[in-house]
N, C-alpha and C positions, 0 to 999 in steps of 0.2 A: 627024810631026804635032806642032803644037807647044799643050802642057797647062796653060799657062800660066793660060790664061782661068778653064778649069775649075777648077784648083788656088787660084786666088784668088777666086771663087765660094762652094769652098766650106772657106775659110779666113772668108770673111764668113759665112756659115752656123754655121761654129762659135761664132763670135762672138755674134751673133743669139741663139742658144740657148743660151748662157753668161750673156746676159746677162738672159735670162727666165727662166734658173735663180737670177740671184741674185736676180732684182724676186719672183720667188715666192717663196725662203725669207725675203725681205724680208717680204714680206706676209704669211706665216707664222707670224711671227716677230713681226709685231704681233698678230697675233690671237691669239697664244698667251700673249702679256702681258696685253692685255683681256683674254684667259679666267684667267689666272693672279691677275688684280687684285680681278676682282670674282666668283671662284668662290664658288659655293654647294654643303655637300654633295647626297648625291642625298636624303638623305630629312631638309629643314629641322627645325629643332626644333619642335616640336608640332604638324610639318604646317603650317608657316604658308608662305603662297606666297613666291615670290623677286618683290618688287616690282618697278615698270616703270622704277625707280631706279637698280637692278641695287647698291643698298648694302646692307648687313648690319646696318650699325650704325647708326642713323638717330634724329638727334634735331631734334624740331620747334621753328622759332622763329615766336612768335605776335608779329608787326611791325606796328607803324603808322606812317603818313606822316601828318602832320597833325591826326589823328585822324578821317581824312575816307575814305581808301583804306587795307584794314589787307591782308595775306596774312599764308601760312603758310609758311615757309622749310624747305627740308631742307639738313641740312649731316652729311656725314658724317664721325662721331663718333671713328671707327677714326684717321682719318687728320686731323680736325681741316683739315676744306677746305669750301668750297662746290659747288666745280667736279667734274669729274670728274677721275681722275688723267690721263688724257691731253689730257685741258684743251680738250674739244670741246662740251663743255657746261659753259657757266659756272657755272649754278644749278638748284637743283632746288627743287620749289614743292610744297602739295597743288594739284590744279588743281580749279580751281572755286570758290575764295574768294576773297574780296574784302572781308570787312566791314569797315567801318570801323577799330572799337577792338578785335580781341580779344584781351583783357584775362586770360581764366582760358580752360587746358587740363586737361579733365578725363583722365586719362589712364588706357587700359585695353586696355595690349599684349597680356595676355591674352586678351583676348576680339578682339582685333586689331581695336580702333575707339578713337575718343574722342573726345569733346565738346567744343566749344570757344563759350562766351558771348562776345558784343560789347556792350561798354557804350554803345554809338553804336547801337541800333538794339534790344537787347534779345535779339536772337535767338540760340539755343542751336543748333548745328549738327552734325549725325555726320558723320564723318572717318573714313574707310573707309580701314583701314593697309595693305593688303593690295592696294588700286589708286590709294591717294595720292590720291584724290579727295573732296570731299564732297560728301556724299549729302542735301543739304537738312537745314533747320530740323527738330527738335521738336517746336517749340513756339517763343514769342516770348514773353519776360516785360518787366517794365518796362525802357526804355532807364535804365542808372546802379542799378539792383539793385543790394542791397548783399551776398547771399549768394546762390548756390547751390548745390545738393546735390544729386548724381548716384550713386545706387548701381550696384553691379555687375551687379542686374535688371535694369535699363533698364524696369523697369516702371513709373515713378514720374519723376518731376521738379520738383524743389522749389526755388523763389522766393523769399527775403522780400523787399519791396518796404517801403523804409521809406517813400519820399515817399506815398505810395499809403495805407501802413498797412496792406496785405493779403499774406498768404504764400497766394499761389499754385504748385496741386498742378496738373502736367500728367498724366491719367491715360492710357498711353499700355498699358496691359491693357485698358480696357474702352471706353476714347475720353473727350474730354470736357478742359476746364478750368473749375479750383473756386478763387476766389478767397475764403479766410477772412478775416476783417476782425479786422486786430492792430493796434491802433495805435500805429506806431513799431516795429515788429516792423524786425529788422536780421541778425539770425543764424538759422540754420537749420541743421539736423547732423540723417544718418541714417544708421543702423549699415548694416555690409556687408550685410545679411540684406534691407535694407529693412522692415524690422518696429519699428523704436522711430524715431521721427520728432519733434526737439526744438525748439523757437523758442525764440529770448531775445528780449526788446525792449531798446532802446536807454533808458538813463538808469535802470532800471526792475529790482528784486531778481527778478522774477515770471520762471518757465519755464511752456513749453508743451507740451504734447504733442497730439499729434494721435493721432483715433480714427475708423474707418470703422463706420459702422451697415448694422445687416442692411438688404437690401431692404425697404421702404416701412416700414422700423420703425416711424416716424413720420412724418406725414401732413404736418406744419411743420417750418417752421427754429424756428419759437417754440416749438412743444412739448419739440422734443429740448433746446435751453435750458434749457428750466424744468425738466424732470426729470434733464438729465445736469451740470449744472450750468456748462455751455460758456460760452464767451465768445462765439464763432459758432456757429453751423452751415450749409452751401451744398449745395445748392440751397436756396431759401426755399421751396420745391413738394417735398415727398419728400428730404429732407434725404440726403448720404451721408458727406461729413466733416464734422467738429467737433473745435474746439481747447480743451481744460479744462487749469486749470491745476495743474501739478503741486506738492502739500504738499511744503516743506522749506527748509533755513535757508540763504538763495543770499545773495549781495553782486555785484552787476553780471556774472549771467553773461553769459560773451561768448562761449564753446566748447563741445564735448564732447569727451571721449575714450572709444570704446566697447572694451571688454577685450577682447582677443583671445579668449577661449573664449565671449563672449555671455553674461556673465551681469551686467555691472556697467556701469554711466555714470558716468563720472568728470565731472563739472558743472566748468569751468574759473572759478572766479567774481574778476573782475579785480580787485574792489574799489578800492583806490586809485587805482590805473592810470585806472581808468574812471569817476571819479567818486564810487565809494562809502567803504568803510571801511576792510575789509583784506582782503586775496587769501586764498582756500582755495582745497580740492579737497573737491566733496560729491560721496561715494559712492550712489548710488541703484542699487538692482535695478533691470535690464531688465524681467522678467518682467510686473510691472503697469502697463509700459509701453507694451506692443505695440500695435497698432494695431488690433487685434483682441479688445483689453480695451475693454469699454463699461462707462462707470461705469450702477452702480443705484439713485445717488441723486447731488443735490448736493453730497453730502461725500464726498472722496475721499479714500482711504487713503492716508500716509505712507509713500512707500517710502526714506527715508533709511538709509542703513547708518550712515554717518559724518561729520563734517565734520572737515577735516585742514588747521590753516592751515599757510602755504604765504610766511611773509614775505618771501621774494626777489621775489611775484609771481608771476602763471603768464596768459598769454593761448594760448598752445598746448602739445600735450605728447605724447610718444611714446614706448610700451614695448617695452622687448626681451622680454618675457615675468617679469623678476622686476626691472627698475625699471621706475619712470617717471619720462623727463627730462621738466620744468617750466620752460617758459622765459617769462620776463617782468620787471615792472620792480616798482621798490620806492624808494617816496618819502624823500629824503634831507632832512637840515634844513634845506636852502640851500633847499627848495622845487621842484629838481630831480630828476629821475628815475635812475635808473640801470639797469642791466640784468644779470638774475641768470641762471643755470640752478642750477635746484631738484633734488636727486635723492630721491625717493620708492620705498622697499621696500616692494616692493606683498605680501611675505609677513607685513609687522605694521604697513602703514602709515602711516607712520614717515618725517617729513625726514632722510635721512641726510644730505646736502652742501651748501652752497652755492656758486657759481664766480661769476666775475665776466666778463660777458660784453658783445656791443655793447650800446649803448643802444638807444630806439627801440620802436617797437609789432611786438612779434615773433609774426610769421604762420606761418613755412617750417621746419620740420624736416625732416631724414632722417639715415636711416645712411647710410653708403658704405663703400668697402674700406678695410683699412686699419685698423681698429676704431676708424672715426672718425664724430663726428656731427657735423652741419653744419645751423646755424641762420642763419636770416635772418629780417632786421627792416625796417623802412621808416622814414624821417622820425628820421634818429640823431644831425643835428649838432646838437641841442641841448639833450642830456644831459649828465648829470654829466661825461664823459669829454669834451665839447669845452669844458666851461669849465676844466676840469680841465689842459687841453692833452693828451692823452692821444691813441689812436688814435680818432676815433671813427668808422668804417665801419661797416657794416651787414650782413656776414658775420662767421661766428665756427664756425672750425673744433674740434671738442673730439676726443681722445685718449681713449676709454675703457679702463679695465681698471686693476688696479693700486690700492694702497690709496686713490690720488687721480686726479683728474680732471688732463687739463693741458686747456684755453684758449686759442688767441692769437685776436685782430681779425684781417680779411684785407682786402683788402694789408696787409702790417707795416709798415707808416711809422707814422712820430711827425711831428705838424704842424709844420711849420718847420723841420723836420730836412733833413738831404740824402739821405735815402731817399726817394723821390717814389714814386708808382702807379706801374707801370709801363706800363702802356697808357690814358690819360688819357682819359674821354668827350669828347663836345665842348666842352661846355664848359672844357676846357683844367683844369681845376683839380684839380693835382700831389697831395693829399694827400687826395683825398673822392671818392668814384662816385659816392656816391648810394644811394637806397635801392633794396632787392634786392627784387623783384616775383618774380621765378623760379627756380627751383633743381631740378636732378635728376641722379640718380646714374646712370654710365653705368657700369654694372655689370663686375665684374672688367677693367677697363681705368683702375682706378688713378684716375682724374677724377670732377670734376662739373662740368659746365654751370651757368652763371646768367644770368638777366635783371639785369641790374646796374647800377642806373644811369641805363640806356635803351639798355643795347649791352650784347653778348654777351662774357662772360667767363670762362675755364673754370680750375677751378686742381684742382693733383694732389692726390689725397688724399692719397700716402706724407709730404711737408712743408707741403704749404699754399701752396707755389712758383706762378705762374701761366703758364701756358702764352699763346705768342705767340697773340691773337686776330685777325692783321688778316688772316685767312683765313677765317673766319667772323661777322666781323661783317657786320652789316648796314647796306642803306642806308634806314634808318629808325629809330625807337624799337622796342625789342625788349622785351615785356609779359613772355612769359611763356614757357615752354621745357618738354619731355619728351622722353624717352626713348623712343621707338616700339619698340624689340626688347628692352626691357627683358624678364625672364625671369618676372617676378611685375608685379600691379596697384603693388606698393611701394617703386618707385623713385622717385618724384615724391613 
């Protein structure tokens, strides 16, 4: 009998089966890389879910198009991509937004949400980190607001509305919105506690504090006036907030810095920068500031500790616990500005340093790894350093520790030189980004993210080097930027 048939049957059988054995350790074998790429351990850090992203490291870019259609971009931070690593998914988004401008991320990876305002519409949004989505407005304040302030309660939400003249509170404990009438009201600052609540107005020496009154204390907004000696009070039927002004000796403040143990306000007063005379720092107690202090007459007490001037300037400022860096500018003879970092020991007081840093209206601090801090500024080419020929961008990385500070501008080019940017905006031009709207530290991974410009730029914190972005940028203007797994509220 001849076997011929059957022996070549199942020689094709073998085959058959040989070759399902390799398509499955194939398939295997990828799924064992997706699992390997984007594993998570079994018990996340502080219980925070594994996103629908499947990324770990996650930092948000807040984009606009025209200023008509904005989103929110995910790009992961690990790996400096947009896509996925097996490149099946281009981009990762929050889903559910759209506004137009947004312009400012509140960010608060601890509590796994953050807030994000659109100057194109007003509206303040929650960002739910945990499903990448968001979860509707706030609240709506004016379109083009000039400040808001979001503490880590979420009980509260604060406005100033310069065109308006009112700082509007969303009270989102008890329901309801209260707009105070400030006129030219422009800044707003409230400590992590939510208990001390500050306005500055624009052009203007005058601070404000805000106070809540008992239930039906008083019957008018006119009474609580006359007897607390407010500037407002809202409702004008059973009044509940009111803003009185705080005694002491200011020059155009434009900030606060509240101390890390809650007992002190550092008043940022720009002075020259803004108009007035010369830059300090006023110390004031928290304590008869809370919102829960109601004055008992029209005179209210002093709570000044000190006034510290500050001549390099200071429009923002942030402590390690025994300095506080001071970043701002300081008027030269020529008439031009320049741009300082201040160092303040906060155990007597005391200027100890000056550095020379970008020019510009400086907003963005933080630490980063590396014991480096990193400032940014806005509107830098034309300070002393571009008439100067000098670097002037609008990043500046610093080197802490050691009897001195080190400084450089970022990118390091010199105008006209043959060092150019290395990743140019669109506008093509070799020597300037632009001003820096965003900045956050991606914690123990060496970098920080920036809004830079209008496009995304990240440089290493170990030299201030930059890393290739044309895998993360965007296709659009890019506002503002965080850190979503950051470890604390204090990476942004």
């Amino acid at each position: 009998m001849d076997n011929r048939p059957k022996r070549g049957l199942r020689l094709l059988q073998c085959l058959l089966l040989a070759a399902a054995a390799v398509g499955t350790l194939g398939l295997s074998s990828c799924h064992s890389a997706q699992y390997y790429y984007y594993k998570f351990p079994e018990y996340n850090f502080a219980g925070r879910p594994v996103p629908p992203s499947k990324l770990a490291q996650r930092v948000m870019i807040a984009m606009s198009v025209n200023g008509t259609t904005g989103s929110l971009q995910i790009v992961d931070a690990s790996r400096d991509i947009r896509n996925n690593v097996e490149n099946t998914i281009p981009n990762f988004q929050i889903n559910g937004y759209s506004d137009g401008m947004p312009t400012n991320i509140f960010n608060f990876p601890a509590e796994l949400r953050g807030y994000v305002y659109s100057t194109s519409d007003g509206s303040l949004v929650t960002i739910d980190y945990g499903a990448e989505a968001a979860k509707g407005p706030v609240g709506t304040f004016q379109s083009g607001t000039n400040s808001i302030a979001v503490p880590p309660t979420f009980a509260h939400f604060y406005g100033a509305e310069s065109n308006a003249g009112v700082l509007e509170i969303i009270d989102s404990k008890v329901g309801g919105t209260y707009d105070l009438n400030i006129p030219n009201v422009y800044r707003v600052a409230v400590n992590k506690g939510d208990t001390v609540v500050l306005a500055m107005v624009r052009n203007s020496d005058v601070l404000y504090r805000i106070f809540r009154l008992n239930q039906n204390q008083y019957p008018t907004a006119e009474a609580a006036i006359a007897a607390t000696g407010s500037v407002d009070c809202q409702p004008l039927t059973l009044p509940i907030y009111c803003a009185v002004a705080v005694p002491g000796n200011y020059d155009r403040p434009g900030g606060v810095y509240f101390s890390l143990d809650g007992t002190t306000a550092y008043i940022l007063n720009c002075g020259a920068e803004c108009g007035g005379v010369a830059s300090s720092v006023s110390l004031i107690q928290q304590a008869p500031l809370t919102v829960d202090v109601i004055p008992s007459s029209p005179t209210q007490p002093n709570p000044m500790i000190s006034n510290v001037p500050v001549p390099g300037g200071v429009t923002t400022a942030l402590s390690d616990g025994t300095t506080l860096y001071l970043a701002g500018q300081q008027l030269q003879s020529d008439g031009l500005f320049a741009g300082f970092l201040s160092t303040m020991n906060l155990a007597t007081n005391a200027i100890t340093g000056k550095y020379s840093i970008s020019d510009g209206t400086h907003t963005k601090m933080l630490f980063a790894d590396n014991n480096t801090l990193w400032i940014g500024a806005q509107f830098c080419a034309t300070g002393e350093r571009a008439k100067l020929k000098q670097n002037y961008n609008c990043l500046t990385r610093v080197v802490l520790g050691g009897p001195s500070l080190s400084a450089q501008v970022l990118p390091n080019v010199t105008p006209g030189g043959s060092a150019t940017v290395p990743y140019p905006n669109q506008n093509n031009d070799q020597y300037y980004y632009g001003s820096l709207t965003g900045i956050c530290w991606v914690q123990n991974f060496n970098k920080v993210y920036t809004a830079y410009g209008g496009q995304v730029h990240v440089f290493r914190t170990t030299d201030g080097s930059e890393i290739d972005n044309s895998l993360v940028a965007v296709p659009g203007t890019a506002l503002d930027v965080a850190y979503m797994d950051a470890l604390t509220d204090d990476a942004d």
